[in-house]
C-alpha positions in Angstrom: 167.9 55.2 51.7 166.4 57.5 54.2 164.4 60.9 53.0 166.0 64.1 53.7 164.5 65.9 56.3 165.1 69.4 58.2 164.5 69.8 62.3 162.2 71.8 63.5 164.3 74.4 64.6 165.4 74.6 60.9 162.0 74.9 59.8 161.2 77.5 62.3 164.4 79.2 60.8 162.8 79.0 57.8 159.8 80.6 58.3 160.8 83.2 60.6 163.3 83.9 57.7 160.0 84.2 55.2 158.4 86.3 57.3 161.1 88.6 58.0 162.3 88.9 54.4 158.3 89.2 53.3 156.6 91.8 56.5 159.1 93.6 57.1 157.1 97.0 57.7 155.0 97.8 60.7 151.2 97.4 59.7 148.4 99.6 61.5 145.9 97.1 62.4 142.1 97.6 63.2 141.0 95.1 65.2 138.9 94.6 68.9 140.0 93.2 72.1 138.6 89.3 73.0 141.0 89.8 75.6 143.7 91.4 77.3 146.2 90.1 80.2 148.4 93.2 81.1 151.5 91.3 83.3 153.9 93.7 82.8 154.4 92.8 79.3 150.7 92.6 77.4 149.5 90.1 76.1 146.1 90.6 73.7 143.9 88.2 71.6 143.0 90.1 68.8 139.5 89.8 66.9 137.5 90.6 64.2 133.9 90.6 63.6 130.9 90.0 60.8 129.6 93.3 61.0 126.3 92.0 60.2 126.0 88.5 62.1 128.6 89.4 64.7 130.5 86.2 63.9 134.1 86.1 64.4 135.8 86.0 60.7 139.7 86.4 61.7 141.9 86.0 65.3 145.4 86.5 66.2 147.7 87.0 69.1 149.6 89.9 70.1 152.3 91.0 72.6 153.3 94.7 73.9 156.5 94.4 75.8 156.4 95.8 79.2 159.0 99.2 77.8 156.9 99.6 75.4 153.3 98.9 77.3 154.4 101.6 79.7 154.2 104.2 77.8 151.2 103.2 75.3 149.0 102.3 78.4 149.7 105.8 79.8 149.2 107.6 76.7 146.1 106.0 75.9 144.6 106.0 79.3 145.4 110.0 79.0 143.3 110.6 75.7 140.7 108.7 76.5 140.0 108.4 79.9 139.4 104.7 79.7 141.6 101.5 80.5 142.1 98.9 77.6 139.7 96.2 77.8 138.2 93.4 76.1 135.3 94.1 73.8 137.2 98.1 72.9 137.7 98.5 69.7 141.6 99.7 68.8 143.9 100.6 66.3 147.4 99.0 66.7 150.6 99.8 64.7 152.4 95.7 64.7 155.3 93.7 63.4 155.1 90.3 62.6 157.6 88.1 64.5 158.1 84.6 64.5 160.3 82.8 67.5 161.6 79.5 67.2 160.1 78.5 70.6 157.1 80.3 70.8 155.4 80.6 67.1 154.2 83.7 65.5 152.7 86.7 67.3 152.2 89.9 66.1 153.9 92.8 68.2 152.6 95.9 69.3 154.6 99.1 69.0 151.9 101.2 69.3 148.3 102.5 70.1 146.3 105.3 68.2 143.9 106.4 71.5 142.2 108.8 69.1 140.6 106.2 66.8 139.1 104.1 70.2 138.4 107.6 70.8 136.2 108.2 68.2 134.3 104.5 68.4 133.8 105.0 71.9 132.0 108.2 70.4 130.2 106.5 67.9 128.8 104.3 70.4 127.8 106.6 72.9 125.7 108.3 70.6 124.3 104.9 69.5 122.8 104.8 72.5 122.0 108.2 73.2 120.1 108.0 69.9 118.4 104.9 71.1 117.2 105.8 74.0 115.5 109.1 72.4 114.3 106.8 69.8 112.2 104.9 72.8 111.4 108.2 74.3 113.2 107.0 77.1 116.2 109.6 77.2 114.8 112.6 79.3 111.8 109.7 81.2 113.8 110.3 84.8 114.6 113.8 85.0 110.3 114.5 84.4 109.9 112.9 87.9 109.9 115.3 90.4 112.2 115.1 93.3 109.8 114.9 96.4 110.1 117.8 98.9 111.4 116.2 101.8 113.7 113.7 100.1 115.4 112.3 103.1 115.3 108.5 102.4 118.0 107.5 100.5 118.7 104.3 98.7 122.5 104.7 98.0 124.4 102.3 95.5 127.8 102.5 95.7 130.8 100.7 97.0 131.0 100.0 100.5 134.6 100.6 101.1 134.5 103.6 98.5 135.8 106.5 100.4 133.1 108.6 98.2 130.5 106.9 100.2 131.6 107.7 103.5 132.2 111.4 102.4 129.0 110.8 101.3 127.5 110.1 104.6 129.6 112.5 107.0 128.2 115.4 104.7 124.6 114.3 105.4 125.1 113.8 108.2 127.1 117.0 109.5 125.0 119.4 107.9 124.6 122.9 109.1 120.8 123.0 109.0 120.2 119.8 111.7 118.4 117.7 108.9 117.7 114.4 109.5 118.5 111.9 106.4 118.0 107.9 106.1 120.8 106.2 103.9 120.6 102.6 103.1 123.6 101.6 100.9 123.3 98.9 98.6 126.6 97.8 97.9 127.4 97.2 94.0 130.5 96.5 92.0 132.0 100.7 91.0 134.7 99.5 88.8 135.8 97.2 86.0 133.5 95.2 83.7 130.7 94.2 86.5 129.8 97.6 86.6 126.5 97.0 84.4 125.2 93.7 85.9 126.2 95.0 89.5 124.3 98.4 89.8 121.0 96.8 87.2 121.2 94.2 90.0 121.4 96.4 92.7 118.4 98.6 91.1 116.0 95.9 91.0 116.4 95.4 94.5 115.4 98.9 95.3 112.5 99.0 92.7 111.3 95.9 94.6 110.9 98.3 97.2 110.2 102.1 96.0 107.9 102.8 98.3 110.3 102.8 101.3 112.8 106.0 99.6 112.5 109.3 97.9 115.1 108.7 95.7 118.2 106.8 94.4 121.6 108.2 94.8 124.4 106.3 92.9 128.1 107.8 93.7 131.7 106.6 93.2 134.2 108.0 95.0 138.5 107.7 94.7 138.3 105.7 90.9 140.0 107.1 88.0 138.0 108.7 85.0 139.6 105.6 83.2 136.9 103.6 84.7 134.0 105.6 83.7 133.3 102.8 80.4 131.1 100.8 82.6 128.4 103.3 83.1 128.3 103.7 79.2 126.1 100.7 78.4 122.9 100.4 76.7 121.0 98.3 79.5 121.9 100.5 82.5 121.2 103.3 80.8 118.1 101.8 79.9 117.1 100.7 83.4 118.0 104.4 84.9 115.7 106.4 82.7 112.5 104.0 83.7 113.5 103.7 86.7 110.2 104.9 89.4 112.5 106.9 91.4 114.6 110.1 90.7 118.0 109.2 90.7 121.3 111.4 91.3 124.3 110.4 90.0 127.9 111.5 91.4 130.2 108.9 89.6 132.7 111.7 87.8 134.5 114.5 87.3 133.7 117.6 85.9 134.5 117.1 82.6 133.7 113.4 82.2 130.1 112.9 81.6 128.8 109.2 81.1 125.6 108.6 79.5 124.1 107.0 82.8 125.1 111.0 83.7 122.9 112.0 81.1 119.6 110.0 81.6 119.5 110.3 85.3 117.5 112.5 87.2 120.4 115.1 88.2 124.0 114.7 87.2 126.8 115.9 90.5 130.2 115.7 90.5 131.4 113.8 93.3 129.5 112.0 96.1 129.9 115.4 98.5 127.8 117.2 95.5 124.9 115.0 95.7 125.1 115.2 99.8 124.8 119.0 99.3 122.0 118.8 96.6 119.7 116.8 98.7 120.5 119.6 101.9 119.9 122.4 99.5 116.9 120.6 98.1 115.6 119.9 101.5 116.7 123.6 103.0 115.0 125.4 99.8 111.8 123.3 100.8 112.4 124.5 104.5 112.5 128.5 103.3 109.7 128.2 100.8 107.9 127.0 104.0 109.0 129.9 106.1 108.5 132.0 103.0 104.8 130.8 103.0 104.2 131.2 106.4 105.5 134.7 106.4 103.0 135.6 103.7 100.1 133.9 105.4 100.7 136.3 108.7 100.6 139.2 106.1 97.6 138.7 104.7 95.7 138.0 107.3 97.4 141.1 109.3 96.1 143.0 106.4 92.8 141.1 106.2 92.1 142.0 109.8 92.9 145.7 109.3 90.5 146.2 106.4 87.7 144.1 108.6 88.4 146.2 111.6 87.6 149.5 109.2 85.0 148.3 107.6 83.3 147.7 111.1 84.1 150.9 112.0 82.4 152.1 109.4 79.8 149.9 110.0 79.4 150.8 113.0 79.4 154.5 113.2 76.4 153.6 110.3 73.8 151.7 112.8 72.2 153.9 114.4 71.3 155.6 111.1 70.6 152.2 109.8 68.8 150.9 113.3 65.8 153.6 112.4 65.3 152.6 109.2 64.9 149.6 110.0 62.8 149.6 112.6 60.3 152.0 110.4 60.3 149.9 107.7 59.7 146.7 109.9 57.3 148.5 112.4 54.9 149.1 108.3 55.7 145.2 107.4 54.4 144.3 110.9 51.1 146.4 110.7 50.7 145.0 107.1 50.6 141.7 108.1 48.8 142.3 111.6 45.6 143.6 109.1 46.2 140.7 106.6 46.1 138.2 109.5 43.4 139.7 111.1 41.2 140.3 107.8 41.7 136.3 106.8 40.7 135.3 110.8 37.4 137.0 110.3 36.7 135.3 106.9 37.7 132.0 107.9 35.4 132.0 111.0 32.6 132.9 108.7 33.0 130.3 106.3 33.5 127.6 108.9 30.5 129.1 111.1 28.4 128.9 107.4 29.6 125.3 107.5 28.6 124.3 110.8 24.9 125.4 110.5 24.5 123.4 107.5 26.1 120.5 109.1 24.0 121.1 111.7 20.5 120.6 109.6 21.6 117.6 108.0 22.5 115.6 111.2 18.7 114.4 111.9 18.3 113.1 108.7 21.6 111.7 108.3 21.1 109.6 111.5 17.6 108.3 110.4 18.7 107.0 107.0 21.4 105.6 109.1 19.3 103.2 111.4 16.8 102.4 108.6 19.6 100.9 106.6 21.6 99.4 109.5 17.7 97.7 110.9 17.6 96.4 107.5 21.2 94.9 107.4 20.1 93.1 110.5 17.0 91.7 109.0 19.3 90.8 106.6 21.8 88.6 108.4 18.9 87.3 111.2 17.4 85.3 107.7 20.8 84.0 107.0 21.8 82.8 110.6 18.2 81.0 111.0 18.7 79.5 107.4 22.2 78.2 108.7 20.8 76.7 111.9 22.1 73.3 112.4 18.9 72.3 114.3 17.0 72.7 111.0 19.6 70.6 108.9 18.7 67.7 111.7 14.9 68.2 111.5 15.4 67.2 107.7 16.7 63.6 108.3 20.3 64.7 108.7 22.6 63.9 111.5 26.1 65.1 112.5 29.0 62.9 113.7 31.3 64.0 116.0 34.9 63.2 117.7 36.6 64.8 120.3 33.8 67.4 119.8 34.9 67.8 116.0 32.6 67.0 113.1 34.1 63.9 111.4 34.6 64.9 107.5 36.4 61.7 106.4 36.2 58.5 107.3 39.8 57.6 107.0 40.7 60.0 109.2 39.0 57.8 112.4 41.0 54.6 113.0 39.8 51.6 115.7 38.7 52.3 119.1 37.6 55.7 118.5 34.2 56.9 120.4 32.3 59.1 118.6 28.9 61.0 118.6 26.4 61.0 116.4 24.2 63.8 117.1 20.4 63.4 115.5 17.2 65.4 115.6 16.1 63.7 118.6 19.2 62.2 120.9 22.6 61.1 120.7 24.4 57.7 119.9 27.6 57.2 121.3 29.8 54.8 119.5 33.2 53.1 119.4 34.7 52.3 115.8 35.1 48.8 115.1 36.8 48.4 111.5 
């Protein structure tokens, strides 16, 4: 007998019955983004986290129906200044539904902007209290902005109209200053912002030495899109950056934390073209400024030089004859010093020369009684060294190639050589 059994559309029934007769309230739901697909109707993946490991703990699906979406999306956008995206945190007021065809889903009716507010609060000042706690926070503003800052490195969107504002207002300016812009394009909206622009500053740190400065501008987004520049890591890699760097990414109200850290915080993209003109044309006056109080002071200088010479000179005459009286009794002074030391010098020296004089005789005598002696001296040792003498004892003397033959070995066959006795010579040739 076969088993009773329902289709699945009556089980569907079923349980969209349950869950209809069981959650039948709207529930307000805390919960972040994994993602978000807006397609006229919105559809979310909801998720929550370990708020220690970070691990996932609970999921669901979620649907906002394009009526509805309409006017949350605006609302929210309007608080907060921010699109929805994955990774926000949000509070969401839902109803359960079940549909026999699609499963269960939870429905959104509505948005509280205020609580995504508030995290997006809380973690803005995470980071603001992070980067003071690495003494990071205030690191790029202490750099000072060179004088003549007129090489740019400029990240920003190439097809941003902000950038070619930018440009024009550089360029145009009413002083004639000369600027050098180099863009490096970068990704100015959406959820690349981070990796894009730390990308982008890499490059230009790679090569510092060719700019002044760093200029990163956004020009014709909405505030909406102002969560990318609220990160930890770009934050992180404007404050140490080597350069000063200007941002122009908002409005006047909307301050990012990139805002904060950076060197100089502008407006728009025109605001940061007219900072580095003012910059450069406060530079240009302090230099005019300078040079007017250079041709003061030494206008002045001269005009206290020219009186005192003119006091100096109506004093030389007066000056001249005392002077000359005073050097006319140095001169005299030392004539009658000079003279007195002459005389007593000459004295001395003729004193000098007639004992000198005596003593000659007697100095020349000893002289050749020792040198006659030194002679007799060496004539005993020359006669006692006489070769002659050395033969007339028996001895003879060997000689080749007019050399006296030490060594034996040092002679080899068929060599003449002498032997030279008292009485002759004997010439012979070496055999052995």
């Amino acid at each position: 007998m076969p088993k009773a059994h329902l289709t699945l559309l009556d089980l569907n029934g079923l349980v969209k019955d349950v869950i209809s007769d069981y959650l039948p309230d709207e529930y307000w739901v805390e919960a972040e983004l994994s993602e978000l697909h807006d397609k006229g109707h919105c559809y979310m993946e909801l998720i929550q986290k370990d708020e220690g490991t970070n691990t996932p703990v609970a999921r669901a699906s979620a649907k906002c129906w394009k009526n509805t979406w309409l006017v949350v999306r605006a609302n929210f956008e309007r608080v907060t200044h921010q699109h929805l995206h994955a990774g926000m945190k949000v509070l969401l007021c839902v109803r359960a539904n079940f549909h026999e065809n699609y499963g269960f889903a939870w429905i959104v009716t509505d948005i509280d902007p205020t609580f995504t507010l508030g995290d997006m609060a809380r973690k803005r000042q995470e980071i603001i209290n992070k980067l003071k706690e690495e003494g990071v926070f205030n690191l790029n503003k202490e750099i000072p902005l060179p004088m003549f800052a007129q090489r740019i490195a400029v990240v920003s969107s190439a097809t941003a109209a902000g950038y070619g504002d930018f440009c024009d207002q550089l360029k145009n300016n009413a002083f004639g200053f000369v600027f050098y812009p180099v863009l490096f394009p970068a990704i100015m909206q959406g959820e690349k912002i981070e990796t894009s622009i730390i990308g982008v500053l890499d490059e230009i740190n790679a090569m510092s030495d060719l700019f002044d400065c760093v200029v990163i501008i956004r020009g014709g987004g909405a505030t909406s899109d102002l969560s990318g520049f609220d990160t930890l890591a770009l934050a992180e890699n404007v404050a140490n950056f080597p350069l000063p760097v200007i941002t122009g990414i908002g409005h006047e109200r909307d301050e990012s934390v990139l805002d904060m850290v950076s060197h100089t915080r502008v407006k728009t993209p025109t605001a940061a073209a007219s900072f580095l003109i003012d910059n450069l044309a406060s530079v240009v006056k302090c230099i005019d400024e300078c040079g007017d109080r250079i041709v003061n002071a030494v206008s002045n200088r001269l005009n206290v030089e020219r009186m005192r010479l003119d006091n100096v000179s109506m004093r030389i005459p007066e000056l001249f004859s005392v002077v000359k009286a005073r050097n006319e009794a140095l001169l005299d002074g030392i004539l009658n010093r000079l003279t007195s030391a002459m005389r007593l010098k000459i004295e001395k020296s003729a004193s000098r020369i007639d004992v000198i004089t005596s003593s000659i005789p007697q100095f020349i005598k000893n002289r050749l009684m020792a040198e006659h002696h030194r002679i007799d001296l060496l004539t005993g040792r020359s006669k006692a060294l006489d070769p002659e003498l050395t033969l007339r004892r028996g001895y003879s003397i060997t000689l080749h190639n007019g050399l006296a033959v030490h060594d034996a070995t040092k002679l080899k066959k068929g060599d003449r050589i002498e032997t030279r006795l008292d009485k002759g010579t004997v010439r012979s040739v070496v055999q052995d």
